[in-house]
PDB file as gemmi writes it, atoms N, CA and C in Angstrom:
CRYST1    1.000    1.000    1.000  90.00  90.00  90.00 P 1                      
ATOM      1  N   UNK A   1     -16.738 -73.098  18.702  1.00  0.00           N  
ATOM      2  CA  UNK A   1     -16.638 -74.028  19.808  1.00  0.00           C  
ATOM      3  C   UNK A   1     -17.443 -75.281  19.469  1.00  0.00           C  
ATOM      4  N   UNK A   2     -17.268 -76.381  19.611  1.00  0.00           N  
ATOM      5  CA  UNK A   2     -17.404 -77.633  19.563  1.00  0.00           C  
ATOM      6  C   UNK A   2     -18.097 -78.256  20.697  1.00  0.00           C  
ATOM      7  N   UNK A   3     -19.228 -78.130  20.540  1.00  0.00           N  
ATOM      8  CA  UNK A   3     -20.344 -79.086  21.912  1.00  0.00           C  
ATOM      9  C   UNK A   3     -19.340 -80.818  21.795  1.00  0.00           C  
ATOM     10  N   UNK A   4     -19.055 -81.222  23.428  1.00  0.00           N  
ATOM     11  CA  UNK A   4     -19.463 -82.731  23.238  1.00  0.00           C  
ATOM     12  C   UNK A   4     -20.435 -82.808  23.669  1.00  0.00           C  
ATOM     13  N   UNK A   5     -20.724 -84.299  22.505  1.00  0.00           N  
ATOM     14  CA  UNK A   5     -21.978 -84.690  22.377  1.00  0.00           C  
ATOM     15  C   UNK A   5     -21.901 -86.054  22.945  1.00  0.00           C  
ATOM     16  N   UNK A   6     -21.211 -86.284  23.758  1.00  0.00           N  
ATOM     17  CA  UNK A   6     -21.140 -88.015  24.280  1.00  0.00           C  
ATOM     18  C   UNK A   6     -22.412 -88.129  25.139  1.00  0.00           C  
ATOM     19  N   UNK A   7     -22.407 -87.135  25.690  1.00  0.00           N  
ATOM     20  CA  UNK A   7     -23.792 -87.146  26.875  1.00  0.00           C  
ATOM     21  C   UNK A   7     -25.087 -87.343  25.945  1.00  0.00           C  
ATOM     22  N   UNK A   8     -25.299 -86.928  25.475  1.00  0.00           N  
ATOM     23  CA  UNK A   8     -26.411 -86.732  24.663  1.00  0.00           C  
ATOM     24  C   UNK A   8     -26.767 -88.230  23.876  1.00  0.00           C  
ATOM     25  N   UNK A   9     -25.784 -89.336  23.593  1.00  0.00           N  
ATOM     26  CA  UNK A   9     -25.441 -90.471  22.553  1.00  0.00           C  
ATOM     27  C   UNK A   9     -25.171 -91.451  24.119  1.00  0.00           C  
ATOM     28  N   UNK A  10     -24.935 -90.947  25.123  1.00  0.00           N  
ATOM     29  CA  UNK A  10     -24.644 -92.147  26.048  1.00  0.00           C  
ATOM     30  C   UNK A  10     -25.824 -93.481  26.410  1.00  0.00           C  
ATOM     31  N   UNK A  11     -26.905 -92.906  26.497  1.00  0.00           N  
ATOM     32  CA  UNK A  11     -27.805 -93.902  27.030  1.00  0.00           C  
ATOM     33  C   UNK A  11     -28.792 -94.478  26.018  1.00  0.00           C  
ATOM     34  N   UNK A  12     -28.992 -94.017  24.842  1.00  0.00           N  
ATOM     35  CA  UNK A  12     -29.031 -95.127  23.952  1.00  0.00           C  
ATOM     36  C   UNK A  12     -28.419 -95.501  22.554  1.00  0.00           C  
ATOM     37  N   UNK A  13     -27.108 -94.808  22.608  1.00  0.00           N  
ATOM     38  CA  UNK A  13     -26.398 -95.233  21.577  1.00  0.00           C  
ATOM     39  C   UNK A  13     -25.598 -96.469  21.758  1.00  0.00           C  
ATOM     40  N   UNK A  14     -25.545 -97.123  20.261  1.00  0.00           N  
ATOM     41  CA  UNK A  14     -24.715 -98.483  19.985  1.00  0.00           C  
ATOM     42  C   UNK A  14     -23.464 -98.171  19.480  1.00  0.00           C  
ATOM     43  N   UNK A  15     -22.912 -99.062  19.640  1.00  0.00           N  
ATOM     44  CA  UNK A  15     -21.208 -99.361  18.802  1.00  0.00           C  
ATOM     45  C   UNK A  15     -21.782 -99.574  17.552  1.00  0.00           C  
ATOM     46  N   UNK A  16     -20.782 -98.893  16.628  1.00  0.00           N  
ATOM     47  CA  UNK A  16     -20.785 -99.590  15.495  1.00  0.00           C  
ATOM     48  C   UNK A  16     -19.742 -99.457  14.441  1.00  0.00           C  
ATOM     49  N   UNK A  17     -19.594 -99.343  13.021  1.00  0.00           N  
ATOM     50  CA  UNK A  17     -19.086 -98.316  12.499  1.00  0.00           C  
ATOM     51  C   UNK A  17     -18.758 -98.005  10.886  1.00  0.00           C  
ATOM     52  N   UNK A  18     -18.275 -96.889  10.697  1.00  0.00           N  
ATOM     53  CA  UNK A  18     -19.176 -96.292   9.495  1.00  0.00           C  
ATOM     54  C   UNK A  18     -17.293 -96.014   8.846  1.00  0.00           C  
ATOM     55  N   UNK A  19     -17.140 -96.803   8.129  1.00  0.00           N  
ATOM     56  CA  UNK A  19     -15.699 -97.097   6.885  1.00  0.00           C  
ATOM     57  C   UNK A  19     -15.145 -97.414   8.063  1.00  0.00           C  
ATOM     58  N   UNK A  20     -15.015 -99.077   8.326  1.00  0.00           N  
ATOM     59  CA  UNK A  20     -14.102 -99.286   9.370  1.00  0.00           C  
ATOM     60  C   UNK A  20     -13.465 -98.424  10.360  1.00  0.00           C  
ATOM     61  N   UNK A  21     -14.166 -97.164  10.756  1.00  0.00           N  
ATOM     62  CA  UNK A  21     -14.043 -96.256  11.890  1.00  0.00           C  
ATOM     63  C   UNK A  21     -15.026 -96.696  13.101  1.00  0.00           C  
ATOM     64  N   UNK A  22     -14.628 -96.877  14.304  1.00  0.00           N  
ATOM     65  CA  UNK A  22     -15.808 -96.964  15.401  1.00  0.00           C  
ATOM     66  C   UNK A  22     -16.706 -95.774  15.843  1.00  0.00           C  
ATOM     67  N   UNK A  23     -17.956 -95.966  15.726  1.00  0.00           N  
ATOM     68  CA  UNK A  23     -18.638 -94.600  16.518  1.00  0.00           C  
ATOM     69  C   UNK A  23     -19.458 -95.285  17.125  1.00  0.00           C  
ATOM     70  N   UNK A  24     -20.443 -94.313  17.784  1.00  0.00           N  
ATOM     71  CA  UNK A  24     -21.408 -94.497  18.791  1.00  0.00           C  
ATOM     72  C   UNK A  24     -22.488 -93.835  18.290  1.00  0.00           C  
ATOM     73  N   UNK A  25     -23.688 -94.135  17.941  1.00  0.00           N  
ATOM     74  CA  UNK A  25     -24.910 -93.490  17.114  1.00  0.00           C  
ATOM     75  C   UNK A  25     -26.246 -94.230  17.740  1.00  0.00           C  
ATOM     76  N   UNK A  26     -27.475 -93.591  17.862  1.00  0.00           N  
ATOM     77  CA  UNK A  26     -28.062 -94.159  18.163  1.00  0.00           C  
ATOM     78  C   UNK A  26     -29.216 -94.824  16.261  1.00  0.00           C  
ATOM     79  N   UNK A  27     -29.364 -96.110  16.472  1.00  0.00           N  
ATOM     80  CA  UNK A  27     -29.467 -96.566  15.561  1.00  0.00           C  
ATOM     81  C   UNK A  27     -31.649 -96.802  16.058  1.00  0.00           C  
ATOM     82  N   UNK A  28     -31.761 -96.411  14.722  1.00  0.00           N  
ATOM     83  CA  UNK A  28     -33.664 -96.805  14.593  1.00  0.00           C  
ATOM     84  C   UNK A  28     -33.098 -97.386  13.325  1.00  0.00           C  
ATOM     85  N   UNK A  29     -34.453 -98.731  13.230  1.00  0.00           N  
ATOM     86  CA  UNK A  29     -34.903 -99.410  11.713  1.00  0.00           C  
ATOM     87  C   UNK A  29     -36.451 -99.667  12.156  1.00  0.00           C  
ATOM     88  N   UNK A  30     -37.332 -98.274  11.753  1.00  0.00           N  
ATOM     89  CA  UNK A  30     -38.677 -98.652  11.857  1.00  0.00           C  
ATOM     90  C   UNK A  30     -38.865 -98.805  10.439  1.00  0.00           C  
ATOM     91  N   UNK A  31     -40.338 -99.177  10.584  1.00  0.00           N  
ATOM     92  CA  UNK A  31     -41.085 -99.977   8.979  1.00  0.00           C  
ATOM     93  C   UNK A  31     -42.261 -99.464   9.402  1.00  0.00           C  
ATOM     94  N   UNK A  32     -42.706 -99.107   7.747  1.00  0.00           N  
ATOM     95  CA  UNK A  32     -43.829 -98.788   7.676  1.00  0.00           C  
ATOM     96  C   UNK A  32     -44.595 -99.963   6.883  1.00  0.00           C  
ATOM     97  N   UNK A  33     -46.420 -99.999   7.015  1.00  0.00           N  
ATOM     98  CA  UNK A  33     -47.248-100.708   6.306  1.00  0.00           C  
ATOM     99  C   UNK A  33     -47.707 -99.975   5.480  1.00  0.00           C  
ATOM    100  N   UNK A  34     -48.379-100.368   4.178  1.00  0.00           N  
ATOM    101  CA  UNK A  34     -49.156 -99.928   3.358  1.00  0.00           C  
ATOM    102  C   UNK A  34     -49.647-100.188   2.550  1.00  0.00           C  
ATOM    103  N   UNK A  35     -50.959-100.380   2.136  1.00  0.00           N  
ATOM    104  CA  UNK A  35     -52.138-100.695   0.987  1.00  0.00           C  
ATOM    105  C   UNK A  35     -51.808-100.005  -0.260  1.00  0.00           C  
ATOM    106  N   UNK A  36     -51.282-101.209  -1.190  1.00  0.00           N  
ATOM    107  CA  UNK A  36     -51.442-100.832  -2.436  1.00  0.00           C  
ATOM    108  C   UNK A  36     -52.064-101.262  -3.185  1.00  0.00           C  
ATOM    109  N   UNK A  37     -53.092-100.856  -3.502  1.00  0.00           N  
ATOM    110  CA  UNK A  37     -54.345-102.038  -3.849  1.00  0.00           C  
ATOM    111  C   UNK A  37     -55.300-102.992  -3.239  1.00  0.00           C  
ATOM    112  N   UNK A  38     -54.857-103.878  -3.208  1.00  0.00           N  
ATOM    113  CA  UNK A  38     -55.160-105.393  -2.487  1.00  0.00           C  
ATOM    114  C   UNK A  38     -54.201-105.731  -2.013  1.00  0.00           C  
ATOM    115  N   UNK A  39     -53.149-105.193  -2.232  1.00  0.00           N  
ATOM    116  CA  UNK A  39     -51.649-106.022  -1.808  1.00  0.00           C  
ATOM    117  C   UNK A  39     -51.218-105.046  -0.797  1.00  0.00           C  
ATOM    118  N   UNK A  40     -50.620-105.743   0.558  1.00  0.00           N  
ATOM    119  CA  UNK A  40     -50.235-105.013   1.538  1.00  0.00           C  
ATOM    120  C   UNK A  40     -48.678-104.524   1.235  1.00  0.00           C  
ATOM    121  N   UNK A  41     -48.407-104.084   1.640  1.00  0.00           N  
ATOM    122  CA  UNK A  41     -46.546-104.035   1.391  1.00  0.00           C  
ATOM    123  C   UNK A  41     -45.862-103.465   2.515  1.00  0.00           C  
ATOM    124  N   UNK A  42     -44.780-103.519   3.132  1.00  0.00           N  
ATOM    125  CA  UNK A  42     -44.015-102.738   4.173  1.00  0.00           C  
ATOM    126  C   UNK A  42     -42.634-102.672   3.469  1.00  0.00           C  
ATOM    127  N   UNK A  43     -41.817-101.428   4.351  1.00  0.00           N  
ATOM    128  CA  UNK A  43     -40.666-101.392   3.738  1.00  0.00           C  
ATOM    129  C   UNK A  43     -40.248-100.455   5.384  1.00  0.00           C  
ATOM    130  N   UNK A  44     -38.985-100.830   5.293  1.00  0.00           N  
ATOM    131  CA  UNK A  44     -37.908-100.218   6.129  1.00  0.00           C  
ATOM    132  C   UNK A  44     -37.005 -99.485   6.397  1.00  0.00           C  
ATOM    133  N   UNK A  45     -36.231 -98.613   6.834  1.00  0.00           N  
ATOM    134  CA  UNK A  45     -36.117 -97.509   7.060  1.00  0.00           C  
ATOM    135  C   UNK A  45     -34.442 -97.518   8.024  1.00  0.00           C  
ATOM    136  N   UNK A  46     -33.583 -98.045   7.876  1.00  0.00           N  
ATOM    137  CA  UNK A  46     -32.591 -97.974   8.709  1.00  0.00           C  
ATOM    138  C   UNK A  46     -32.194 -96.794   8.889  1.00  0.00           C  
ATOM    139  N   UNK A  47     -32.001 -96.227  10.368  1.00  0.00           N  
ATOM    140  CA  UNK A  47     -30.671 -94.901  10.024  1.00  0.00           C  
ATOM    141  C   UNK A  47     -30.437 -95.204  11.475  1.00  0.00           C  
ATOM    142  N   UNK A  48     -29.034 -94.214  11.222  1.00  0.00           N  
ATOM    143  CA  UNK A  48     -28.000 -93.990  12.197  1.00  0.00           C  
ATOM    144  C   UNK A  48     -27.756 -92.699  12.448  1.00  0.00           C  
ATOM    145  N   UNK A  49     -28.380 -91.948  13.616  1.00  0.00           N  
ATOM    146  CA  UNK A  49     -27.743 -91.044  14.405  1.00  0.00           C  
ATOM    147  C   UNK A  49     -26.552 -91.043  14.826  1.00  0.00           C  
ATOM    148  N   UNK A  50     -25.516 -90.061  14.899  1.00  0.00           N  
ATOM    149  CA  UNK A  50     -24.031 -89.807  15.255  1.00  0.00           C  
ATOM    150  C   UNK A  50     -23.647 -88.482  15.324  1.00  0.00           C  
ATOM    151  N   UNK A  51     -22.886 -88.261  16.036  1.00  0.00           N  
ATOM    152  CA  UNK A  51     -21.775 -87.138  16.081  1.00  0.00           C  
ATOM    153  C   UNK A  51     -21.291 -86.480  14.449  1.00  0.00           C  
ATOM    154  N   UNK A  52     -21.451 -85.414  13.989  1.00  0.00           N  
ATOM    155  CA  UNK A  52     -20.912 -85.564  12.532  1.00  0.00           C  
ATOM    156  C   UNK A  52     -19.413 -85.698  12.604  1.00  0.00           C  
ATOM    157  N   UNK A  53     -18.733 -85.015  13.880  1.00  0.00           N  
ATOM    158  CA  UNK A  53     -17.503 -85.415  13.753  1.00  0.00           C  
ATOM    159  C   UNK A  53     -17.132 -86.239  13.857  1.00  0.00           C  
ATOM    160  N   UNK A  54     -17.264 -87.153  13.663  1.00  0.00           N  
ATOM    161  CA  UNK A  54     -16.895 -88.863  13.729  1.00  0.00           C  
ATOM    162  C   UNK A  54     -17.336 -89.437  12.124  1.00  0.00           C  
ATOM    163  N   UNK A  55     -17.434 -88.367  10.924  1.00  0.00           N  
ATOM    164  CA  UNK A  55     -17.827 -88.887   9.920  1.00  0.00           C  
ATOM    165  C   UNK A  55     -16.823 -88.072   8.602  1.00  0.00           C  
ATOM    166  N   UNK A  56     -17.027 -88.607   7.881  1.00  0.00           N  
ATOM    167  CA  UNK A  56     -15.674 -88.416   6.407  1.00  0.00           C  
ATOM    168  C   UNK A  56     -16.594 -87.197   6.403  1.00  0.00           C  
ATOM    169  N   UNK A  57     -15.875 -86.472   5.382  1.00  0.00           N  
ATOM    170  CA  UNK A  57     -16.986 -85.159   4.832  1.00  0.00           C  
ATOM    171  C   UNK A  57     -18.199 -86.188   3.704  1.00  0.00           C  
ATOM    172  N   UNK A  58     -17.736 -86.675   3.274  1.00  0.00           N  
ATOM    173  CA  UNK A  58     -19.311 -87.526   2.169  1.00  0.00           C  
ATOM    174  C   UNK A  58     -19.018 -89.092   2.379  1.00  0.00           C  
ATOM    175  N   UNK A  59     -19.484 -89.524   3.732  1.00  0.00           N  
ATOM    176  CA  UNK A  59     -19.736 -91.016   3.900  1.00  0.00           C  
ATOM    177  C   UNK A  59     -21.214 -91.529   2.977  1.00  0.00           C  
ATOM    178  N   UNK A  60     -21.530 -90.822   1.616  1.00  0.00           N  
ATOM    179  CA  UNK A  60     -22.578 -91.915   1.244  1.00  0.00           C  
ATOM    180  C   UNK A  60     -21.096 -92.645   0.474  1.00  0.00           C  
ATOM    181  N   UNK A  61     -22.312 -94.080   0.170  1.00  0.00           N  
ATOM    182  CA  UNK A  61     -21.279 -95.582  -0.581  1.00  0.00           C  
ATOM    183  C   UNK A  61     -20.516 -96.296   0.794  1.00  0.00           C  
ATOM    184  N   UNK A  62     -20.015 -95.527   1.566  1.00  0.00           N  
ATOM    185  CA  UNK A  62     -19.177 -96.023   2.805  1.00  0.00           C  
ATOM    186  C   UNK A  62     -20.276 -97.467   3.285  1.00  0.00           C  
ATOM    187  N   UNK A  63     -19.693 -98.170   3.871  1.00  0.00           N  
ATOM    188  CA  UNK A  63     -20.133 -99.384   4.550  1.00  0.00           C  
ATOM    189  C   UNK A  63     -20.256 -99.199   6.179  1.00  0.00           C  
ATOM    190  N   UNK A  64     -21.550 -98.966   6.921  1.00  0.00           N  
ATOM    191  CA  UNK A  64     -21.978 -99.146   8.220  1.00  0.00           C  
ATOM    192  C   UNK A  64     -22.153-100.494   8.570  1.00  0.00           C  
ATOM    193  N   UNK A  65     -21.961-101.215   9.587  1.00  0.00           N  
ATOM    194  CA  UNK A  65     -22.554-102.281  10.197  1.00  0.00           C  
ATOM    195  C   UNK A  65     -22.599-101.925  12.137  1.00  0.00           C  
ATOM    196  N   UNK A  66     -23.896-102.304  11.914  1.00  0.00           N  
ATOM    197  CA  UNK A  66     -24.505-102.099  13.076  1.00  0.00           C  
ATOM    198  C   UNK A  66     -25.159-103.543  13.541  1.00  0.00           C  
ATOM    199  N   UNK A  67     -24.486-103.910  14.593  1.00  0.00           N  
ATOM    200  CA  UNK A  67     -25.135-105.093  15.157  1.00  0.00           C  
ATOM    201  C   UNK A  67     -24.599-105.809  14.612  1.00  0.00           C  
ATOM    202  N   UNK A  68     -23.615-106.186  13.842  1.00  0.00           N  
ATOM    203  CA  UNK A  68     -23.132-107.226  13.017  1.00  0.00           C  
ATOM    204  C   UNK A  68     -24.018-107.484  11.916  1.00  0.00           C  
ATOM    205  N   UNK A  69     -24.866-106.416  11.109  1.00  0.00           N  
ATOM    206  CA  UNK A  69     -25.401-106.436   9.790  1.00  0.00           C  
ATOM    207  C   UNK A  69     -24.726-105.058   8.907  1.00  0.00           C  
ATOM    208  N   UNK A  70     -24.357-105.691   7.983  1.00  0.00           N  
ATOM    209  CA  UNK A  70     -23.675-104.337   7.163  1.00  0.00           C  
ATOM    210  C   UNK A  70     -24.976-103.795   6.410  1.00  0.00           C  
ATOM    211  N   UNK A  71     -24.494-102.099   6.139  1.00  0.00           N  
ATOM    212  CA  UNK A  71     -25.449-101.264   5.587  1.00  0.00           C  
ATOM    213  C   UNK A  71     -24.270-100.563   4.595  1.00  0.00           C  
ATOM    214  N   UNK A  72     -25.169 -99.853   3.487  1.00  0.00           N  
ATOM    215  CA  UNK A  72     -24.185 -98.959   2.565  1.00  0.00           C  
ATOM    216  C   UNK A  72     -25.565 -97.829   2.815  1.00  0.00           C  
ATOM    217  N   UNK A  73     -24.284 -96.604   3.288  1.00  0.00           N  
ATOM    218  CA  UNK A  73     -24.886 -95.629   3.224  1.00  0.00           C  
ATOM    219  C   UNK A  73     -25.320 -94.669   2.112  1.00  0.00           C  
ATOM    220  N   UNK A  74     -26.715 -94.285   2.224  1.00  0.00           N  
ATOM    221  CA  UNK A  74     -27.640 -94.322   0.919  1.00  0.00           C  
ATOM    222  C   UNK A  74     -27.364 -92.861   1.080  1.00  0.00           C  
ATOM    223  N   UNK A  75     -27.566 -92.028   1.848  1.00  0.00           N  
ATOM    224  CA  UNK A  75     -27.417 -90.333   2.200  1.00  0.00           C  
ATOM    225  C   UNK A  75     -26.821 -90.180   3.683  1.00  0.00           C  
ATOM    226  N   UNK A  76     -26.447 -88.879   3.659  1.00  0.00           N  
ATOM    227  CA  UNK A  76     -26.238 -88.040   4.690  1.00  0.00           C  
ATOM    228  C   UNK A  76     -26.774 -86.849   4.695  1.00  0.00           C  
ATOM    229  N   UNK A  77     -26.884 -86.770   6.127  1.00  0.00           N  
ATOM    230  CA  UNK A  77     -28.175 -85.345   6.523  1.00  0.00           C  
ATOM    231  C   UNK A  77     -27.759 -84.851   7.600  1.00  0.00           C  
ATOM    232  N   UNK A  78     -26.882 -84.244   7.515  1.00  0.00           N  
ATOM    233  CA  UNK A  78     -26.496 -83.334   8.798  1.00  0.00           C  
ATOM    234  C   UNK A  78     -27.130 -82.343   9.179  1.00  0.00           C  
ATOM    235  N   UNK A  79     -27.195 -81.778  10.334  1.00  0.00           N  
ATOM    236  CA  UNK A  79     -28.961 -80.965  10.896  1.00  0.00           C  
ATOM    237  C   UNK A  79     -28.458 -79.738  11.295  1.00  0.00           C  
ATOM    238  N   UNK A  80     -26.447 -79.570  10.913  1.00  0.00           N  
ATOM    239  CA  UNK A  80     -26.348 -78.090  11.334  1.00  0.00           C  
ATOM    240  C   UNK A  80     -25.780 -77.639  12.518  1.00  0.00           C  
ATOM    241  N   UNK A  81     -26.152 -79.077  13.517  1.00  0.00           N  
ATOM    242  CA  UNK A  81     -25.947 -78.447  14.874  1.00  0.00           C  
ATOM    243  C   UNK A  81     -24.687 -79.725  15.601  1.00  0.00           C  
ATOM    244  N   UNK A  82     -24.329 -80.319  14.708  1.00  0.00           N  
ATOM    245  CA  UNK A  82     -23.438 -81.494  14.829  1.00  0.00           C  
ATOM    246  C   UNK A  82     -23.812 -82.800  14.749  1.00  0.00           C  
ATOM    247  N   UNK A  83     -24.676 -82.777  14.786  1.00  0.00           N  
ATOM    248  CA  UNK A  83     -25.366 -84.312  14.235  1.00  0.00           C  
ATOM    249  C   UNK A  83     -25.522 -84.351  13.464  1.00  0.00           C  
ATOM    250  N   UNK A  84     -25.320 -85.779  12.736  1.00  0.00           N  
ATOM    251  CA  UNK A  84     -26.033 -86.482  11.295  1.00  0.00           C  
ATOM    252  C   UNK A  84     -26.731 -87.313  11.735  1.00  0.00           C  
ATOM    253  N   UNK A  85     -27.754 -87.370  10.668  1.00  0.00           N  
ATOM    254  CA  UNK A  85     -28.112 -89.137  10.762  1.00  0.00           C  
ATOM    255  C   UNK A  85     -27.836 -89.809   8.805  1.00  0.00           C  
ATOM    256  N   UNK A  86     -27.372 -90.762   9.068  1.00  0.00           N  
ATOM    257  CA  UNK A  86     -27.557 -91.634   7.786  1.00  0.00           C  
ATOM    258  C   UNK A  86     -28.346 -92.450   7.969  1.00  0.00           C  
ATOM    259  N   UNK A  87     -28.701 -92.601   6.367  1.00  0.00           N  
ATOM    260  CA  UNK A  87     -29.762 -93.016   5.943  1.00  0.00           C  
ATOM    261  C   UNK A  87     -29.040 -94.433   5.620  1.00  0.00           C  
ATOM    262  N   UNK A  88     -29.494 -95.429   5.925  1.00  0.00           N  
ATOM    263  CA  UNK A  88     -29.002 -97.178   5.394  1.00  0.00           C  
ATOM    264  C   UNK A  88     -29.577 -98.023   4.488  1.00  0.00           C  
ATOM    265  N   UNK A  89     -28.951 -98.836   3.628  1.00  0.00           N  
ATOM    266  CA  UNK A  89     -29.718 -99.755   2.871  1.00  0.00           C  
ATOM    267  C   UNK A  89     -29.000-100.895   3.215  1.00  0.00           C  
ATOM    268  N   UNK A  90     -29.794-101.909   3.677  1.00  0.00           N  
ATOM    269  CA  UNK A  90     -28.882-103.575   3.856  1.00  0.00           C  
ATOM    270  C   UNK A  90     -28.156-103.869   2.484  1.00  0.00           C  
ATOM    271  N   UNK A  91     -27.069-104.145   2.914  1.00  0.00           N  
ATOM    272  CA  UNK A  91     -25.654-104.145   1.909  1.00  0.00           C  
ATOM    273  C   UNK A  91     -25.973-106.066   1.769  1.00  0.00           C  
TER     274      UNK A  91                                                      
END                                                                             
């Protein structure tokens, strides 16, 4: 049996979509700081939560854009229970 998961993605998921398919995922891009040396550095972290059924069986390489910024998806990590999240790199 197949949970929907719209409820769960309704109140803070975005449009977007992942190989010219539309989904609904909730999207984080946090950044981290960090001391390397003397030199500070940060780096960022895009991913996209989604439904896995709304995804190819191996969307890495596929093209996400979220917000009107494209991403190429770097991995997929599905958790088992119908969700993925991908992992993004600005394309």
């Amino acid at each position: 049996m197949t949970e929907d998961l719209a409820p769960f993605f309704a109140d803070f998921a975005v449009d977007a979509t992942v190989n010219g398919q539309a989904v609904r995922g909730i999207f984080d891009n946090g950044w981290q700081a960090a001391e390397v040396g003397l030199v500070g550095m940060s780096s960022a972290r895009p991913m996209l939560t989604l439904p896995t059924a709304g995804l190819s069986a191996d969307p890495v390489g596929q093209t996400a854009v979220v917000g009107g910024t494209s991403y190429l998806v770097a991995a997929h990590q599905p958790d088992g229970t119908g969700v993925s999240t991908l992992m993004l790199e600005r394309a």
